[in-house]
C-alpha positions, 0 to 999 in steps of 0.5 A: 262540505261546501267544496262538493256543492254546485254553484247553484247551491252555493249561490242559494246558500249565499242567500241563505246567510246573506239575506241577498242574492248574489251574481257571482258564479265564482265558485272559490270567491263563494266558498270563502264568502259563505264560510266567513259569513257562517263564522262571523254569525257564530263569532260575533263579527268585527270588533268595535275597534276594527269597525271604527279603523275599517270607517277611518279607511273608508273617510279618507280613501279616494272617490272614484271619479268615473262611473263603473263600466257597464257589465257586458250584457248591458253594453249588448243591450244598450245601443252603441255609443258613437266613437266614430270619426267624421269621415274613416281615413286612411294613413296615407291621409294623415298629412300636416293640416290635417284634423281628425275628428273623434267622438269619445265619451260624449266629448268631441275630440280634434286632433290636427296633424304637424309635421313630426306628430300630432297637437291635441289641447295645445300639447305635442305628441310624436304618435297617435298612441300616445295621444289615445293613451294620454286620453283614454288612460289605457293602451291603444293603438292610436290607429285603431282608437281615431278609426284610421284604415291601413290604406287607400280603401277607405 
Protein backbone atom coordinates (compact mmCIF):
# COMPACT_ATOMS: atom_id res chain seq x y z
CA UNK A 1 0.00 0.00 0.00
CA UNK A 2 2.72 2.33 0.91
CA UNK A 3 4.60 1.34 -2.61
CA UNK A 4 1.62 3.41 -4.34
CA UNK A 5 1.79 6.61 -2.08
CA UNK A 6 3.81 9.63 -3.66
CA UNK A 7 6.45 11.00 -1.50
CA UNK A 8 4.39 13.77 -0.66
CA UNK A 9 2.39 11.40 1.22
CA UNK A 10 4.60 9.37 2.63
CA UNK A 11 6.32 12.08 4.04
CA UNK A 12 2.98 13.39 5.51
CA UNK A 13 2.43 9.94 6.90
CA UNK A 14 6.17 10.12 8.49
CA UNK A 15 4.48 12.83 10.45
CA UNK A 16 1.73 11.28 11.05
CA UNK A 17 3.42 8.40 13.03
CA UNK A 18 6.58 9.98 14.00
CA UNK A 19 5.11 12.85 15.55
CA UNK A 20 8.29 14.97 13.14
CA UNK A 21 8.70 16.02 9.92
CA UNK A 22 11.17 14.42 8.39
CA UNK A 23 13.79 16.12 5.02
CA UNK A 24 13.97 13.06 3.63
CA UNK A 25 12.51 12.58 0.01
CA UNK A 26 13.89 8.70 -0.08
CA UNK A 27 10.99 7.01 -1.14
CA UNK A 28 12.43 3.32 -0.10
CA UNK A 29 14.22 4.84 3.31
CA UNK A 30 10.55 6.12 3.84
CA UNK A 31 8.61 3.06 3.27
CA UNK A 32 11.00 1.13 5.53
CA UNK A 33 10.53 3.88 8.29
CA UNK A 34 7.06 4.26 8.31
CA UNK A 35 6.46 0.62 8.32
CA UNK A 36 8.87 -0.31 11.10
CA UNK A 37 7.41 2.68 12.82
CA UNK A 38 3.49 1.15 12.39
CA UNK A 39 4.95 -2.07 13.92
CA UNK A 40 6.70 -1.13 16.97
CA UNK A 41 3.58 1.05 17.91
CA UNK A 42 1.44 -2.34 17.06
CA UNK A 43 4.41 -4.74 18.98
CA UNK A 44 5.58 -2.64 21.77
CA UNK A 45 9.06 -1.75 20.16
CA UNK A 46 12.54 -2.82 21.80
CA UNK A 47 12.83 -4.90 24.27
CA UNK A 48 14.43 -3.55 27.76
CA UNK A 49 17.38 -6.05 27.15
CA UNK A 50 18.11 -4.45 23.58
CA UNK A 51 17.17 -0.86 24.88
CA UNK A 52 19.98 -1.31 27.81
CA UNK A 53 22.84 -3.15 25.02
CA UNK A 54 21.56 -0.31 22.11
CA UNK A 55 22.94 2.71 25.35
CA UNK A 56 26.20 0.28 26.16
CA UNK A 57 26.96 0.51 22.24
CA UNK A 58 25.98 4.25 22.39
CA UNK A 59 28.79 4.67 25.75
CA UNK A 60 31.38 3.13 24.19
CA UNK A 61 31.32 4.04 20.51
CA UNK A 62 33.62 6.97 19.44
CA UNK A 63 32.69 10.86 19.32
CA UNK A 64 32.83 12.60 16.11
CA UNK A 65 35.45 14.95 16.16
CA UNK A 66 34.64 17.61 13.37
CA UNK A 67 31.02 18.92 12.96
CA UNK A 68 29.14 17.51 10.18
CA UNK A 69 29.33 19.49 6.61
CA UNK A 70 27.00 22.01 6.10
CA UNK A 71 23.97 20.44 3.65
CA UNK A 72 24.26 21.96 0.12
CA UNK A 73 21.85 24.98 0.22
CA UNK A 74 23.34 26.23 3.28
CA UNK A 75 26.94 26.16 1.66
CA UNK A 76 24.89 28.07 -1.33
CA UNK A 77 23.89 30.48 1.15
CA UNK A 78 26.58 31.14 3.27
CA UNK A 79 29.56 32.96 2.03
CA UNK A 80 32.45 31.06 0.83
CA UNK A 81 34.98 30.54 3.05
CA UNK A 82 38.63 31.61 2.00
CA UNK A 83 40.69 28.53 0.69
CA UNK A 84 42.87 30.73 -1.38
CA UNK A 85 46.71 31.03 -1.70
CA UNK A 86 48.17 34.31 -1.37
CA UNK A 87 49.14 34.85 -4.61
CA UNK A 88 47.89 31.59 -7.61
CA UNK A 89 51.16 30.31 -9.06
CA UNK A 90 51.79 28.56 -11.79
CA UNK A 91 53.68 24.97 -11.64
CA UNK A 92 56.88 26.28 -13.39
CA UNK A 93 56.97 28.50 -10.10
CA UNK A 94 57.10 25.55 -7.90
CA UNK A 95 61.12 25.76 -7.26
CA UNK A 96 63.22 24.76 -4.15
CA UNK A 97 62.62 27.98 -1.54
CA UNK A 98 59.60 28.35 -2.58
CA UNK A 99 56.55 28.51 0.16
CA UNK A 100 53.08 28.21 -0.79
CA UNK A 101 50.63 29.67 1.36
CA UNK A 102 47.03 28.32 1.96
CA UNK A 103 44.03 29.05 4.07
CA UNK A 104 42.44 25.76 4.88
CA UNK A 105 39.61 25.47 7.48
CA UNK A 106 40.30 28.43 9.31
CA UNK A 107 43.92 27.16 9.74
CA UNK A 108 47.13 29.05 7.69
CA UNK A 109 48.84 26.44 5.84
CA UNK A 110 52.71 26.96 4.84
CA UNK A 111 54.31 24.39 2.87
CA UNK A 112 57.91 25.20 1.26
CA UNK A 113 59.49 23.61 -1.78
CA UNK A 114 62.63 21.04 -1.39
CA UNK A 115 64.24 19.94 -3.82
CA UNK A 116 62.80 16.49 -4.31
CA UNK A 117 59.18 17.29 -2.73
CA UNK A 118 57.69 19.57 -0.22
CA UNK A 119 58.26 19.79 3.87
CA UNK A 120 54.80 20.74 5.83
CA UNK A 121 55.07 20.81 10.02
CA UNK A 122 58.65 19.56 9.80
CA UNK A 123 57.70 16.17 7.60
CA UNK A 124 58.62 15.25 3.95
CA UNK A 125 56.33 14.34 1.21
CA UNK A 126 57.44 13.66 -2.45
CA UNK A 127 54.08 15.29 -3.88
CA UNK A 128 51.71 17.81 -3.07
CA UNK A 129 48.95 15.02 -3.07
CA UNK A 130 49.91 13.48 -0.56
CA UNK A 131 50.19 16.47 1.46
CA UNK A 132 46.58 17.52 0.59
CA UNK A 133 45.61 14.03 1.58
CA UNK A 134 47.86 13.64 4.78
CA UNK A 135 45.63 17.34 5.50
CA UNK A 136 42.33 16.83 4.24
CA UNK A 137 42.12 13.08 4.75
CA UNK A 138 40.51 12.71 1.35
CA UNK A 139 42.09 12.43 -2.10
CA UNK A 140 42.86 15.63 -3.89
CA UNK A 141 44.89 16.67 -6.23
CA UNK A 142 47.46 18.35 -4.57
CA UNK A 143 47.60 21.08 -7.62
CA UNK A 144 44.19 21.84 -7.43
CA UNK A 145 43.89 21.85 -3.54
CA UNK A 146 46.82 24.81 -2.93
CA UNK A 147 45.39 26.59 -6.31
CA UNK A 148 48.52 26.06 -8.55
CA UNK A 149 47.78 26.82 -12.48
CA UNK A 150 48.90 24.67 -15.35
CA UNK A 151 51.16 27.30 -16.60
CA UNK A 152 52.54 30.56 -17.04
CA UNK A 153 49.19 32.74 -16.91
CA UNK A 154 48.86 32.90 -13.70
Amino acid sequence: MMESMSISELRSKYIEVFNEATGSRNKPWLVKRIAWRIQANAEGGLSERARRRAKELADDAELRLTAPRPSKRAAAAAPAEETTTDVILSRDQIVPGTVIKRTYKGRLLRVEVISGGFQYDGERYKSLTALAKKITGKHWNGFNFFKISQGAEA
